[in-house]
N, C-alpha and C positions, 0 to 999 in steps of 0.2 A: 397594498403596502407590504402585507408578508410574499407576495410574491418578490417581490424588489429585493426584502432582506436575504432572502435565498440566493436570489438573481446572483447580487455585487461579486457575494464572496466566489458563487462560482464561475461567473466570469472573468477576476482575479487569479483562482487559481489554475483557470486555464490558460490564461497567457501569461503567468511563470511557469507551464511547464515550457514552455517553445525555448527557453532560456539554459538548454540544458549542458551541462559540463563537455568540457574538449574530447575528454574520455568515460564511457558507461563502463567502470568492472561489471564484470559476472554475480559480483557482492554485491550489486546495484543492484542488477537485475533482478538475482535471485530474494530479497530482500521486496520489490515490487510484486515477483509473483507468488510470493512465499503470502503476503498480509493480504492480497486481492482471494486466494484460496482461502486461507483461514479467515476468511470474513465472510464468505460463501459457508465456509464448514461450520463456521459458529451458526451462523443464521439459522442452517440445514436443521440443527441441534438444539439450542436456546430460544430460536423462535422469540428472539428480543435484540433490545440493542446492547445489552450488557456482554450477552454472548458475543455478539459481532465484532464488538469491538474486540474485547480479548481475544479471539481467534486470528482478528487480524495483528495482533499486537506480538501472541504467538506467532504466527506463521512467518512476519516479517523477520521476526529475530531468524528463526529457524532457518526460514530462506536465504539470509545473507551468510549465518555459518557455513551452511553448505554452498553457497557461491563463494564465497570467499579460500574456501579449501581449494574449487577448482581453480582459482585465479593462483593458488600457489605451484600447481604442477601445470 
């Protein structure tokens, strides 16, 4: 049964990613690889989930500022 409750959600959110918008900004992007690093760098660090999460919470922000600048030039 706790396998299952895991299972659902993430076989849900794997097939809304396949769903994905006509156009990916760089603000998208960067914003993806901005919170997948800072959840690596939390971890790396905090060695919990408190960290991870904020790291990724940081890094996504982070990531889309800085993608979002290149999508302006």
């Amino acid at each position: 049964m706790n396998k299952l409750i895991v299972l659902v959600p993430l076989v849900a959110l794997t097939l809304a990613s396949c769903a994905a918008p006509p156009e990916i900004t760089k603000g998208t992007k960067g914003a993806g690889v901005g919170a997948a690093g800072g959840a690596i760098l939390g971890q790396a660090i905090g060695r919990n989930t408190e960290a991870t999460l904020i790291g990724a919470a940081v890094g996504g922000l982070l990531g889309y500022i800085v993608g979002n600048e290149m999508d302006k030039y």
